[in-house]
N, CA, C and O atoms as CSV, one atom per row, in Angstrom:
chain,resi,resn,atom,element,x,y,z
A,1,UNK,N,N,0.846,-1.178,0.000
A,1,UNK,CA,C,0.000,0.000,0.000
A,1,UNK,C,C,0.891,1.240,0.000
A,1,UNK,O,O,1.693,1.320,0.930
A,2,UNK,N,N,0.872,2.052,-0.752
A,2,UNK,CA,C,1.131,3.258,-0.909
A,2,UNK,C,C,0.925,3.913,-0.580
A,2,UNK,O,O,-0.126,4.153,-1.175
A,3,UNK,N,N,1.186,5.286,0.615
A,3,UNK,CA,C,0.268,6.152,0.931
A,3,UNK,C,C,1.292,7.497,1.302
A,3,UNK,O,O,2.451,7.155,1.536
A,4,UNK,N,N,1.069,8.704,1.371
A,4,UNK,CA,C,2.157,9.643,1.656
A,4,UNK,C,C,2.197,9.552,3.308
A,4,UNK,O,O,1.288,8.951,3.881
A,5,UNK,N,N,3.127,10.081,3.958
A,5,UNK,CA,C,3.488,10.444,5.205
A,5,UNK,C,C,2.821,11.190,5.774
A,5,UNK,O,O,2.554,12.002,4.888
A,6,UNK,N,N,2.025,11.729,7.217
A,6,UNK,CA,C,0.980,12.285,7.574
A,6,UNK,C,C,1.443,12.511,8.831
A,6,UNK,O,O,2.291,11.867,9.448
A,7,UNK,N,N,0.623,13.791,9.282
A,7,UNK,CA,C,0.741,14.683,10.353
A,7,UNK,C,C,0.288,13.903,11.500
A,7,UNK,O,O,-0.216,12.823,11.192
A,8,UNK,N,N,0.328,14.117,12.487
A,8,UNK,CA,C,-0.725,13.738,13.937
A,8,UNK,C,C,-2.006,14.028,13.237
A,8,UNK,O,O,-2.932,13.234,13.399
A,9,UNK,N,N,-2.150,14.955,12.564
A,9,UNK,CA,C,-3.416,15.743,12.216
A,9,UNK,C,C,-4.212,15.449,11.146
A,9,UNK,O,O,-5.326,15.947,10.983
A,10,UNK,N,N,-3.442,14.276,10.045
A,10,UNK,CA,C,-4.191,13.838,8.900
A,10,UNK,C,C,-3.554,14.450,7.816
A,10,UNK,O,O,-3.682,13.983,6.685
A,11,UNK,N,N,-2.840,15.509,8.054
A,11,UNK,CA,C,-2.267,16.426,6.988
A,11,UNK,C,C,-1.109,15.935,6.100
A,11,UNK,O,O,-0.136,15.937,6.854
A,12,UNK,N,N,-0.722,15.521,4.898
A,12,UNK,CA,C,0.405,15.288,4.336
A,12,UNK,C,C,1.835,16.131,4.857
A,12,UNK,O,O,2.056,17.342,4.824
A,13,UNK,N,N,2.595,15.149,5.284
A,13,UNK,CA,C,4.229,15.874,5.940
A,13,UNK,C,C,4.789,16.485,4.925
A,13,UNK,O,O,4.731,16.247,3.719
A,14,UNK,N,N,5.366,17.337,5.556
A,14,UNK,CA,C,6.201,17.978,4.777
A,14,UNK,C,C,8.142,17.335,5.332
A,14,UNK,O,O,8.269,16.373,6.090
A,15,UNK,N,N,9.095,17.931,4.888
A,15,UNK,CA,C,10.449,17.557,5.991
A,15,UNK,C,C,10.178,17.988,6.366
A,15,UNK,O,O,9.336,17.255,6.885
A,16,UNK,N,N,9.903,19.638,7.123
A,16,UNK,CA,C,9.566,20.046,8.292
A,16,UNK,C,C,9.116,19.337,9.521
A,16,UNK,O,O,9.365,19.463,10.720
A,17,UNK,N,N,8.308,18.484,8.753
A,17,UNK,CA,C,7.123,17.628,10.197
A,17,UNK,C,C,7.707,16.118,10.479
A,17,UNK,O,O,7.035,15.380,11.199
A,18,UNK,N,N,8.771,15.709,10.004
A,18,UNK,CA,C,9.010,14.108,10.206
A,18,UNK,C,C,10.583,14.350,10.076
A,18,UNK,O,O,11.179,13.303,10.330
A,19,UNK,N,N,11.692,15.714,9.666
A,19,UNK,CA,C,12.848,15.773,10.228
A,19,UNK,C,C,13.520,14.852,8.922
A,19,UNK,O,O,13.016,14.238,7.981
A,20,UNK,N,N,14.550,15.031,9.262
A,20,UNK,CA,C,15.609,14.542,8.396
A,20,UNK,C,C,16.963,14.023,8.772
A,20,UNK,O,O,18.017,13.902,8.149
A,21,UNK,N,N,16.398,13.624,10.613
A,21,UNK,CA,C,17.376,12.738,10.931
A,21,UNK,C,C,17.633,13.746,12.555
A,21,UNK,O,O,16.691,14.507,12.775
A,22,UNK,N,N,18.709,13.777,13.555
A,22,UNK,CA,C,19.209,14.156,14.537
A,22,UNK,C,C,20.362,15.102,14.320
A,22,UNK,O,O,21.146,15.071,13.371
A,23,UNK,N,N,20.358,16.014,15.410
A,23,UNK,CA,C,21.737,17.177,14.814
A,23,UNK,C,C,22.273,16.654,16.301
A,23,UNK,O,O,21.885,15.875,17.173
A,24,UNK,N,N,23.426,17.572,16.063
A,24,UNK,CA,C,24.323,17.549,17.300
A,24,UNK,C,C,24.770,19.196,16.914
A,24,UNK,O,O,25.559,19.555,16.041
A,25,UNK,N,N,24.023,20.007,17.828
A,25,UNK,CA,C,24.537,21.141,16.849
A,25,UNK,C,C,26.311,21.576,17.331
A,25,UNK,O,O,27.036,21.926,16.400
A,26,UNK,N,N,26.876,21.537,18.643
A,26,UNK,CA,C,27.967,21.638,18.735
A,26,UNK,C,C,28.981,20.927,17.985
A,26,UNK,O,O,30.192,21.119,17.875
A,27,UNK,N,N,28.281,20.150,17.547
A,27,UNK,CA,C,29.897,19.262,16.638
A,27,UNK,C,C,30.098,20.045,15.548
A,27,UNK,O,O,31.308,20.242,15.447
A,28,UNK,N,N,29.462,20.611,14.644
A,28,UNK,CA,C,30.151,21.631,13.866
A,28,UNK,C,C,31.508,22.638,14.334
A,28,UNK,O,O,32.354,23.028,13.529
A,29,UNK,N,N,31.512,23.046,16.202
A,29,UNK,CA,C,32.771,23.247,16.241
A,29,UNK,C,C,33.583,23.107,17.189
A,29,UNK,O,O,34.158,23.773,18.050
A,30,UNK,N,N,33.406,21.140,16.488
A,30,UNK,CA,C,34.549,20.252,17.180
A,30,UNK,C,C,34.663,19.562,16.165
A,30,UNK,O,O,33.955,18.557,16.231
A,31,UNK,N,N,35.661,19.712,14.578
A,31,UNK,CA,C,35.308,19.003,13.828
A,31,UNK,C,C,36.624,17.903,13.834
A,31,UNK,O,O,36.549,17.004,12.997
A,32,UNK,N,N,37.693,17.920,14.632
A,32,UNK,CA,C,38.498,16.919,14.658
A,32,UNK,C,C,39.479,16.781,13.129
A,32,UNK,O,O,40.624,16.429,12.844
A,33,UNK,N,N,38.890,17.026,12.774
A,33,UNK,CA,C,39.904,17.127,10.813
A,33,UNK,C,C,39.113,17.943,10.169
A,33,UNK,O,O,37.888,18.057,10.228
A,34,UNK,N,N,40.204,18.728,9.301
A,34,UNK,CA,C,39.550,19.674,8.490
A,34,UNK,C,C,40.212,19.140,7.198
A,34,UNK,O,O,41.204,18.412,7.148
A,35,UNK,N,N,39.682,19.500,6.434
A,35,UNK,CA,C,39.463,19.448,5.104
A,35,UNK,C,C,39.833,20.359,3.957
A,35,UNK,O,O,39.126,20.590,2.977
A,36,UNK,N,N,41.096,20.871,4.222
A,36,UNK,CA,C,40.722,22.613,4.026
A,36,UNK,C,C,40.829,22.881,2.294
A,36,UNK,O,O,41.591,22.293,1.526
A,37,UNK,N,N,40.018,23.743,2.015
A,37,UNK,CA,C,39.386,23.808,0.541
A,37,UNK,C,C,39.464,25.540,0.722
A,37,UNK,O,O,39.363,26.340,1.652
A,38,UNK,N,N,39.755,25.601,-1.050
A,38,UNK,CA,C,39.749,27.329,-1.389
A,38,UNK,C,C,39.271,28.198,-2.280
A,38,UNK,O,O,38.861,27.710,-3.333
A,39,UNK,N,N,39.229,29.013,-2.184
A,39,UNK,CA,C,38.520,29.947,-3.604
A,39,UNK,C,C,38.888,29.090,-4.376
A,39,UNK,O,O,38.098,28.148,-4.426
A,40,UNK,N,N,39.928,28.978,-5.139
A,40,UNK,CA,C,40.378,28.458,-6.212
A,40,UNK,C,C,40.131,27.062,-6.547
A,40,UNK,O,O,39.795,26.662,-7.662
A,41,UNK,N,N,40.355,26.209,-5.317
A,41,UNK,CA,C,39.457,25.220,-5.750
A,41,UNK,C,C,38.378,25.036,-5.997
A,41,UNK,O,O,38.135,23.917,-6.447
A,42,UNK,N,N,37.409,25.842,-5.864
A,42,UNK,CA,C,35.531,25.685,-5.952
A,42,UNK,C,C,35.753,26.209,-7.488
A,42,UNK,O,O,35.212,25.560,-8.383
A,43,UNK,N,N,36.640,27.523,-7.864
A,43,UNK,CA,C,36.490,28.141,-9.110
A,43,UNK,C,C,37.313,26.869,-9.734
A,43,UNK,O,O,36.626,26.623,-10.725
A,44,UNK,N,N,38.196,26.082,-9.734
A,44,UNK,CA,C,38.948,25.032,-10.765
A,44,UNK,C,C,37.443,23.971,-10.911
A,44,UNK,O,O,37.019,23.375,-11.902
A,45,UNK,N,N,36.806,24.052,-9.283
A,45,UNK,CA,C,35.788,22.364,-9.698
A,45,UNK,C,C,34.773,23.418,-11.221
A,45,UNK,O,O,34.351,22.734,-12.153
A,46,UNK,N,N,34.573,24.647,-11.248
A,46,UNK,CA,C,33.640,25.047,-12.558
A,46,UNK,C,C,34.483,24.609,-13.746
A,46,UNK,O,O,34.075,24.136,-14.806
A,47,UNK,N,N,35.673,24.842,-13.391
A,47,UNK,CA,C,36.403,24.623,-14.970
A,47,UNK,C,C,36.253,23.374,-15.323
A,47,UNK,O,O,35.738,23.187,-16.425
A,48,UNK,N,N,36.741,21.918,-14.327
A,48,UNK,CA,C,36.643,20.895,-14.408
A,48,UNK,C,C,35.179,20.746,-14.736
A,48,UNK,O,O,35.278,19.982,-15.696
A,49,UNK,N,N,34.077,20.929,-14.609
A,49,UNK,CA,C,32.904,20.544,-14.919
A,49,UNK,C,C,32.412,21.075,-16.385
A,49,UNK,O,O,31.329,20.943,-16.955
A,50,UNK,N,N,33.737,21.786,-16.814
A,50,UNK,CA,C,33.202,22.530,-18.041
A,50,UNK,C,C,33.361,24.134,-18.433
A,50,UNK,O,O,33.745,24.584,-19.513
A,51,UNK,N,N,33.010,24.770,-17.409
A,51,UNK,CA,C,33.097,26.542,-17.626
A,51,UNK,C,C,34.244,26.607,-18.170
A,51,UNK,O,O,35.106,25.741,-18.022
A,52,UNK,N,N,34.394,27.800,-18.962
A,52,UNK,CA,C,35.433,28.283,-19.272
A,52,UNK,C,C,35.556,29.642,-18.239
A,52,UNK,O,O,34.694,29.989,-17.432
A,53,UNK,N,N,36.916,30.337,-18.498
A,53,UNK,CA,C,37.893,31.141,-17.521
A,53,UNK,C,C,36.277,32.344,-17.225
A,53,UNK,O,O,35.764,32.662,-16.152
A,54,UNK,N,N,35.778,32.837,-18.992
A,54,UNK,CA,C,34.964,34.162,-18.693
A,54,UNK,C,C,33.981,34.021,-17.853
A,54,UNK,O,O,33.863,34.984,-17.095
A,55,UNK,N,N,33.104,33.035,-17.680
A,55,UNK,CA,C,31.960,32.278,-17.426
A,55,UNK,C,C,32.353,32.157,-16.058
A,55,UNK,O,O,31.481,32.654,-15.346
A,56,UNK,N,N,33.363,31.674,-15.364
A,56,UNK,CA,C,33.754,31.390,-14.157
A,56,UNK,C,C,33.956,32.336,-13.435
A,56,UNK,O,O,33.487,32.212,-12.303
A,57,UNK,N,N,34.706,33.642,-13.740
A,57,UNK,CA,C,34.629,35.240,-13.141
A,57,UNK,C,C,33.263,35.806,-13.431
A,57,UNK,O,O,33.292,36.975,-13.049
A,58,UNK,N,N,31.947,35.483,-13.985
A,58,UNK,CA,C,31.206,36.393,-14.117
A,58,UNK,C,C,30.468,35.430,-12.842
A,58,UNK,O,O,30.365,36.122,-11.829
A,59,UNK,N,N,29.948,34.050,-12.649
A,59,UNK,CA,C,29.657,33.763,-12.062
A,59,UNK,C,C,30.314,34.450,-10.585
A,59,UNK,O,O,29.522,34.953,-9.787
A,60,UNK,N,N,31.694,34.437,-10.302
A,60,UNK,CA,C,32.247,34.551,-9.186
A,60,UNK,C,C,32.515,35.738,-9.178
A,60,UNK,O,O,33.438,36.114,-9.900
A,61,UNK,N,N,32.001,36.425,-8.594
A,61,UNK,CA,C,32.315,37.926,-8.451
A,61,UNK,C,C,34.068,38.169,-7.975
A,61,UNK,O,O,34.985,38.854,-8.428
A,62,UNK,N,N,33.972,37.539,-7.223
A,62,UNK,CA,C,35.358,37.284,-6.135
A,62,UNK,C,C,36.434,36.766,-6.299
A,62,UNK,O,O,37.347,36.861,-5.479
A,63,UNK,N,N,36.527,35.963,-7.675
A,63,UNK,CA,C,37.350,35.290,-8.364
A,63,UNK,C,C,38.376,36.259,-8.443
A,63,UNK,O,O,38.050,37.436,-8.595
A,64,UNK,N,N,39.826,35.871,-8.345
A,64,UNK,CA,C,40.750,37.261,-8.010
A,64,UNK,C,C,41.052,37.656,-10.098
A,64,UNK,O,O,40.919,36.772,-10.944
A,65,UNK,N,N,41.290,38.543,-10.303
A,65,UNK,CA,C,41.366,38.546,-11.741
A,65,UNK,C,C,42.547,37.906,-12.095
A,65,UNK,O,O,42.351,37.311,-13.155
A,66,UNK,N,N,43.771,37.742,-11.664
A,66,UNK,CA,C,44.611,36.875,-12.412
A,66,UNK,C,C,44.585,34.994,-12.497
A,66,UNK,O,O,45.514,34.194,-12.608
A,67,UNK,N,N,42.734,34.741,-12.360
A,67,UNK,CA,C,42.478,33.471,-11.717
A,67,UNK,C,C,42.136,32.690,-13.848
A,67,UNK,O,O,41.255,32.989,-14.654
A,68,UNK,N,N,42.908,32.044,-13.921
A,68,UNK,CA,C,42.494,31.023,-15.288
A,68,UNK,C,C,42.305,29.736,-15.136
A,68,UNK,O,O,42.829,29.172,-14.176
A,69,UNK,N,N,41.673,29.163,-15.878
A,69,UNK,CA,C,40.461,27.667,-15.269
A,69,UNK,C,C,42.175,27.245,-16.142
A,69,UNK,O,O,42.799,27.777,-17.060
A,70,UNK,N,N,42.497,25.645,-14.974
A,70,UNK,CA,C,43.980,25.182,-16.108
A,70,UNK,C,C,43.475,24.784,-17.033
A,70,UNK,O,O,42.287,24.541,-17.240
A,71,UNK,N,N,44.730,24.644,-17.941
A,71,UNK,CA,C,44.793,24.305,-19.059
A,71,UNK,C,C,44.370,23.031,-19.147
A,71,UNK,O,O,43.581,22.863,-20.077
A,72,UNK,N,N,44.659,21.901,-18.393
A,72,UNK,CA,C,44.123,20.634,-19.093
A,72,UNK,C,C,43.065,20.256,-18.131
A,72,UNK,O,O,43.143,19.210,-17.486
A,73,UNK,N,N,41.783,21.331,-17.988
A,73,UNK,CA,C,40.638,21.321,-16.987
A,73,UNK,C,C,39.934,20.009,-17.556
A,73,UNK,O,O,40.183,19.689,-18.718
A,74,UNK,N,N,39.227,19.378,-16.931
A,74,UNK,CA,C,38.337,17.548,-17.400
A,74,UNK,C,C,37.346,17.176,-16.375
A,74,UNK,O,O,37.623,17.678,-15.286
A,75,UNK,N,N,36.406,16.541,-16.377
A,75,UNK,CA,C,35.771,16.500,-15.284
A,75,UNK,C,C,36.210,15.519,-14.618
A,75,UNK,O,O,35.712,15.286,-13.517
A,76,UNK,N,N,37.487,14.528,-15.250
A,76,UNK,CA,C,38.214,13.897,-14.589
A,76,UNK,C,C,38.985,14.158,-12.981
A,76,UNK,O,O,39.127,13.493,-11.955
A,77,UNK,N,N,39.424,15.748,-13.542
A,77,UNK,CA,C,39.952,16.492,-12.348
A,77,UNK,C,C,39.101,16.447,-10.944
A,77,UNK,O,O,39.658,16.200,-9.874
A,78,UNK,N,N,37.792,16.692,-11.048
A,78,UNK,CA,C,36.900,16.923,-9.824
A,78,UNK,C,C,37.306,15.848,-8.593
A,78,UNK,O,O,37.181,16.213,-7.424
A,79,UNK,N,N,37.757,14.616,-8.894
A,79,UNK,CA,C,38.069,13.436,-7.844
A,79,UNK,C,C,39.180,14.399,-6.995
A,79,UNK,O,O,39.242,14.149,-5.792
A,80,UNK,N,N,39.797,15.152,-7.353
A,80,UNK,CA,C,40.948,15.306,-7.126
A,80,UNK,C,C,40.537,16.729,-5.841
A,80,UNK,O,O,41.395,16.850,-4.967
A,81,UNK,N,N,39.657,17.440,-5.778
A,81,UNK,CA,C,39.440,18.508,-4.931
A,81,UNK,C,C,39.232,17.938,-3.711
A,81,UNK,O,O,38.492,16.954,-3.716
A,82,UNK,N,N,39.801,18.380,-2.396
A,82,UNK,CA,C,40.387,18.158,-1.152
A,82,UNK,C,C,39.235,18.267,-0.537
A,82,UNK,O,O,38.940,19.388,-0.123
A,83,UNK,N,N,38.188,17.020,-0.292
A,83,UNK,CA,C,36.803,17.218,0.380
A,83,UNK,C,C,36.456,15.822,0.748
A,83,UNK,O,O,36.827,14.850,0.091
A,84,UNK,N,N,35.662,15.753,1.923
A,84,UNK,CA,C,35.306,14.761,2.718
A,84,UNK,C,C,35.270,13.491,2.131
A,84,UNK,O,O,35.909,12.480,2.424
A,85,UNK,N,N,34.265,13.725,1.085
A,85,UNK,CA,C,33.740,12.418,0.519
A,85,UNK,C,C,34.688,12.466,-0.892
A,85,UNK,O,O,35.436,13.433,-1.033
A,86,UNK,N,N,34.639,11.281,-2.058
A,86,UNK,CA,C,35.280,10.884,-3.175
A,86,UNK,C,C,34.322,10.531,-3.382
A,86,UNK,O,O,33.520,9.921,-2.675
A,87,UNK,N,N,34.228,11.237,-5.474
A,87,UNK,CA,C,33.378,10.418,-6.567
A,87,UNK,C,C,34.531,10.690,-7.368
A,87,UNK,O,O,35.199,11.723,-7.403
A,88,UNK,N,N,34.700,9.443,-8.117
A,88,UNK,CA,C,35.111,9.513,-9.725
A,88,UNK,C,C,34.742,9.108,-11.045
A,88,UNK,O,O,34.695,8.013,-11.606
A,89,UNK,N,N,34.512,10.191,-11.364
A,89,UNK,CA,C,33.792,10.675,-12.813
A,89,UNK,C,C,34.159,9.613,-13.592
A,89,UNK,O,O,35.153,9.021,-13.171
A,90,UNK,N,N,33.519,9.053,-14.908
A,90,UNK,CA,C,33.784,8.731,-16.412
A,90,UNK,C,C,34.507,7.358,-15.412
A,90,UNK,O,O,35.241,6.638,-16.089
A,91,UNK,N,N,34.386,6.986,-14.069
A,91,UNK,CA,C,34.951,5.506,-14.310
A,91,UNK,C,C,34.227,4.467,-14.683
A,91,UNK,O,O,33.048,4.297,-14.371
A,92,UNK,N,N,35.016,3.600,-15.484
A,92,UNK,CA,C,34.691,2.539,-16.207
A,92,UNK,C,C,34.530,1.125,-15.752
A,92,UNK,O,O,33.910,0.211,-16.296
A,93,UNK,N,N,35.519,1.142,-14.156
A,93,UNK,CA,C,36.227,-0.010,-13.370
A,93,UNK,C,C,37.108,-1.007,-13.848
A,93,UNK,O,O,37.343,-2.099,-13.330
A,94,UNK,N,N,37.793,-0.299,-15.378
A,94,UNK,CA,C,39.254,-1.551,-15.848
A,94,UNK,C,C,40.547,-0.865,-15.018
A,94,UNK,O,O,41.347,-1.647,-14.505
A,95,UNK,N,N,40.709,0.208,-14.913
A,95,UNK,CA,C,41.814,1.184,-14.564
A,95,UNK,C,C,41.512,1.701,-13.633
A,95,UNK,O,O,40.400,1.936,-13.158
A,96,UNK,N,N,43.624,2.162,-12.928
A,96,UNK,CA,C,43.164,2.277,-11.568
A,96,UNK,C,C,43.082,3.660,-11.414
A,96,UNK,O,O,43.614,4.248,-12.356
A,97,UNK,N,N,42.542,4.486,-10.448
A,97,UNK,CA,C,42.396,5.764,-10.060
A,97,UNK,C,C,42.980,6.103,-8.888
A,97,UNK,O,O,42.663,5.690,-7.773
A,98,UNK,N,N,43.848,6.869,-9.168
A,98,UNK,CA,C,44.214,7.462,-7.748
A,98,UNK,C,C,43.735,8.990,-7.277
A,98,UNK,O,O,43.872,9.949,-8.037
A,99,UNK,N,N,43.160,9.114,-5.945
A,99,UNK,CA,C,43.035,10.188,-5.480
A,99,UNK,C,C,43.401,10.792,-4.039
A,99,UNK,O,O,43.539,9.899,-3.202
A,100,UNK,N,N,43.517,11.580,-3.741
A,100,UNK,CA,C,44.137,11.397,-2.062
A,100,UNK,C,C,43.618,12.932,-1.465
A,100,UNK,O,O,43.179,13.816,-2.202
A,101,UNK,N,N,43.736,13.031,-0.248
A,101,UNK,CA,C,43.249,13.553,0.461
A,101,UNK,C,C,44.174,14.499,1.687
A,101,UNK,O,O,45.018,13.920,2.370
A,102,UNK,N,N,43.924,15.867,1.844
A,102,UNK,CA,C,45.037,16.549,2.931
A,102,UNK,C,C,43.938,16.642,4.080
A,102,UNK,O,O,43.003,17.389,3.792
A,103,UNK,N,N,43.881,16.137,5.104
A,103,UNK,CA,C,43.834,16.670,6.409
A,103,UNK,C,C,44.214,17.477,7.450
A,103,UNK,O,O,45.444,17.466,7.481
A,104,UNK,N,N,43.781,18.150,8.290
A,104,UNK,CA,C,44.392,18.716,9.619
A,104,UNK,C,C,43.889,18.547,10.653
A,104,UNK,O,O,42.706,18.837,10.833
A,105,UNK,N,N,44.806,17.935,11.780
A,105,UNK,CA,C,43.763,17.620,12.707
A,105,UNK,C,C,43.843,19.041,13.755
A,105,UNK,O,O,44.864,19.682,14.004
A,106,UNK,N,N,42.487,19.301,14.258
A,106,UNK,CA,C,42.111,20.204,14.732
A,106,UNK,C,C,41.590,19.813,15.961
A,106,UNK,O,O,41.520,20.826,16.657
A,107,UNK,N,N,41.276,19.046,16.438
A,107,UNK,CA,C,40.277,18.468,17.251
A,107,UNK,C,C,41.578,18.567,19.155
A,107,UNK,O,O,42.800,18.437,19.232
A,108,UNK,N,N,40.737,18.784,20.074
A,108,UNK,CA,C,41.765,18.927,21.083
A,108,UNK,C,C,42.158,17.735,21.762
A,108,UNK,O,O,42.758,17.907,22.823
A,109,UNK,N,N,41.923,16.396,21.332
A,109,UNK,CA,C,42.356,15.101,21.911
A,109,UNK,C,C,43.558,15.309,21.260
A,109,UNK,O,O,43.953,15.784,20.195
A,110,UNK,N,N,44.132,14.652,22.534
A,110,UNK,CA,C,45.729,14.161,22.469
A,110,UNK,C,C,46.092,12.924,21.763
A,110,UNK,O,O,47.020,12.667,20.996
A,111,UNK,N,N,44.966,12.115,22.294
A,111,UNK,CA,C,45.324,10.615,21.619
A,111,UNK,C,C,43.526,10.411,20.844
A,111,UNK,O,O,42.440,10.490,21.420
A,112,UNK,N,N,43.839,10.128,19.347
A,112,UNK,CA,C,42.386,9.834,19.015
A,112,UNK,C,C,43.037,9.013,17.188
A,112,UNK,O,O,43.843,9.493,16.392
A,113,UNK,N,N,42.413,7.950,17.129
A,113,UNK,CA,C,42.498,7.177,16.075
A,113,UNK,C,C,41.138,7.747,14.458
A,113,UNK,O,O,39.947,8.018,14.612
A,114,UNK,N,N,41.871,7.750,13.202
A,114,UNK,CA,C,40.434,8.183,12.360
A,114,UNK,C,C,40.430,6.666,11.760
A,114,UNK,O,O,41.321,5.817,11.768
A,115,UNK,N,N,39.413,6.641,11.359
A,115,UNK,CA,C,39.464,5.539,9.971
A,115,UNK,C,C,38.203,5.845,9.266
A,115,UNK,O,O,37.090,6.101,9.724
A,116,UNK,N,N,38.776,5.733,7.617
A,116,UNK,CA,C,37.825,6.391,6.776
A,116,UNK,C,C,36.541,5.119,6.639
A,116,UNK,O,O,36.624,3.920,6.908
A,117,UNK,N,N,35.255,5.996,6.067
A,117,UNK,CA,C,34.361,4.496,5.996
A,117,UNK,C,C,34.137,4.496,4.460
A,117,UNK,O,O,33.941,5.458,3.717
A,118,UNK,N,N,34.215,3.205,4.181
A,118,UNK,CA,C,33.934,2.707,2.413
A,118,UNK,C,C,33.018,2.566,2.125
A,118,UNK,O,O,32.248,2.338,3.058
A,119,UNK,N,N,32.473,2.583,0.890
A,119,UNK,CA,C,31.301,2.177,0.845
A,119,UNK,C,C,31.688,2.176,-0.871
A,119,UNK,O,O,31.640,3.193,-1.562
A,120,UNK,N,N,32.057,0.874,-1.354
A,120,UNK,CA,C,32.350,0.703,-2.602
A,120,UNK,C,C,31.754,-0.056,-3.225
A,120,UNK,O,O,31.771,-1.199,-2.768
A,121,UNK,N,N,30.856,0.192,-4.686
A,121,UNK,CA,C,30.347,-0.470,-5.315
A,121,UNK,C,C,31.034,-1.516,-5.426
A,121,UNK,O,O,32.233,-1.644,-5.182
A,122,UNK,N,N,29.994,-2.607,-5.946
A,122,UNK,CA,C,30.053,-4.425,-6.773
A,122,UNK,C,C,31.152,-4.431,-7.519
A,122,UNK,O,O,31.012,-4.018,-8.670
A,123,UNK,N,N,32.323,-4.822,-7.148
A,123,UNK,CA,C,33.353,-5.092,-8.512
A,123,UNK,C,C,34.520,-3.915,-8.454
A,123,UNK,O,O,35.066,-3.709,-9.538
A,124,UNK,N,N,35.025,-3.027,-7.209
A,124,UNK,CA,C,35.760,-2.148,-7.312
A,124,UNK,C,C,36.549,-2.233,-6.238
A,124,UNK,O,O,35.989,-2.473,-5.168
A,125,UNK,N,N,37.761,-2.090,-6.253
A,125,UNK,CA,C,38.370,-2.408,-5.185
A,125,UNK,C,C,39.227,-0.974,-4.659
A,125,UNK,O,O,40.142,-0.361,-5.208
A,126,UNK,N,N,38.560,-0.749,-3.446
A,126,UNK,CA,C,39.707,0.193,-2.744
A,126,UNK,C,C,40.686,-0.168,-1.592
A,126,UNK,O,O,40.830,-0.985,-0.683
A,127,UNK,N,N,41.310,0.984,-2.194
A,127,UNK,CA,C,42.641,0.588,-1.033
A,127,UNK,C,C,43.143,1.916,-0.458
A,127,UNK,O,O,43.413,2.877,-1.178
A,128,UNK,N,N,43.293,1.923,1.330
A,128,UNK,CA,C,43.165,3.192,1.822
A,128,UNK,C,C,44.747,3.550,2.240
A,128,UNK,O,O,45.153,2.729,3.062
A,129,UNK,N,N,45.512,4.324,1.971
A,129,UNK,CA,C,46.925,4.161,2.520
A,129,UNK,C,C,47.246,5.430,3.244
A,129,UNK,O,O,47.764,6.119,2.365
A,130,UNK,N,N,47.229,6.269,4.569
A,130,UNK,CA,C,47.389,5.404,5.325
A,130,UNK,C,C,45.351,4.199,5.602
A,130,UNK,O,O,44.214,4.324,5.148
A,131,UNK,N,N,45.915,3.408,6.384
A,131,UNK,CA,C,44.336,2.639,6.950
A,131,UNK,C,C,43.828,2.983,7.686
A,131,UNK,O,O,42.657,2.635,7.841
A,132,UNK,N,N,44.378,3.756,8.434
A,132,UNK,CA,C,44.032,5.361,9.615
A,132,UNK,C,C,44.911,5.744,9.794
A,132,UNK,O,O,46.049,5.340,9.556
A,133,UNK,N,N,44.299,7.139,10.536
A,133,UNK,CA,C,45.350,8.131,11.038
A,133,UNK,C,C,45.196,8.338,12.497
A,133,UNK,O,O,44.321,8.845,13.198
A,134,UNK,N,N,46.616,7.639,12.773
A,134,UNK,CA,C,46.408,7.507,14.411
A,134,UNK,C,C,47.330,8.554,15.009
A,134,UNK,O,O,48.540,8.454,14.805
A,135,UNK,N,N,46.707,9.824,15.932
A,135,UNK,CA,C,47.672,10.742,16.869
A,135,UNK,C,C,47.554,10.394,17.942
A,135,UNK,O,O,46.492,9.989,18.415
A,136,UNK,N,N,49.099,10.521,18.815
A,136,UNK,CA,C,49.266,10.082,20.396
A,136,UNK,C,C,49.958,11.097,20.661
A,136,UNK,O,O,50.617,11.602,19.753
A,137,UNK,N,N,49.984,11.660,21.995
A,137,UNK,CA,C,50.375,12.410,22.509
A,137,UNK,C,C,51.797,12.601,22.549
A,137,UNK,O,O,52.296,13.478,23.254
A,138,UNK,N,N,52.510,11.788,21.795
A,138,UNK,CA,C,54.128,11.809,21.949
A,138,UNK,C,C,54.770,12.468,20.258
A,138,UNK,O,O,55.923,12.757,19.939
A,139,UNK,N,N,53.104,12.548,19.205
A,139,UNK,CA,C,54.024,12.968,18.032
A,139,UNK,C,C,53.259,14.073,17.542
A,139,UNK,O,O,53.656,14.716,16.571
């Protein structure tokens, strides 16, 4: 049976009325690793997706003017911008892809272990190097 989601009241939900899960609102600033990303990278992910240099400063007001989308821009490139999660574009799964990732840990534990979580399609094999990132108070 099919039926939409409903109020206490009979009324069709909206997200408003049934949520979209639990916050923690302080953990936004305790984020333990940062990720750190820049103008220039958000303006390279337009080039990589396609824009060219003019298109990318009119969009970006803020774009500094000596900013040019590179030369061998692809949407291949996008795997490659320094952010939480990984997608890679145009894969086929014969060839391998490499992409990697800069962290900083920020977080005020002395001793605290990360490990990334996978979640890899049927038939693809990843491999995480390091397998975590473990800080102790001695390094």
């Amino acid at each position: 049976m099919k039926a939409p989601i409903t109020t206490n009241l009979g009324s069709i939900a909206t997200p408003y009325d049934y949520g979209a899960g639990e916050i923690t609102t302080t953990e936004p600033f305790q984020p333990g690793l940062v990720y750190e990303t820049s103008t220039i990278d958000y303006l390279n992910y337009l080039c990589y997706i396609g824009l060219n240099t003019t298109t990318v400063k009119i969009i970006s007001k803020t774009a500094p003017d000596s900013f040019n989308c590179p030369k061998d821009s692809t949407i291949d490139h996008v795997s490659n911008i320094n952010y939480p999660s990984i997608a890679i574009s145009n894969f086929i799964g014969k060839e391998t892809k490499n992409v990697s990732r800069i962290v900083t840990k920020v977080g005020e534990e002395d001793e605290i272990v990360y490990m990334a979580i996978v979640d890899a399609p049927n038939g693809v094999k990843i491999q995480l190097i390091p397998e975590k990132l473990e800080f102790t108070k001695n390094i």
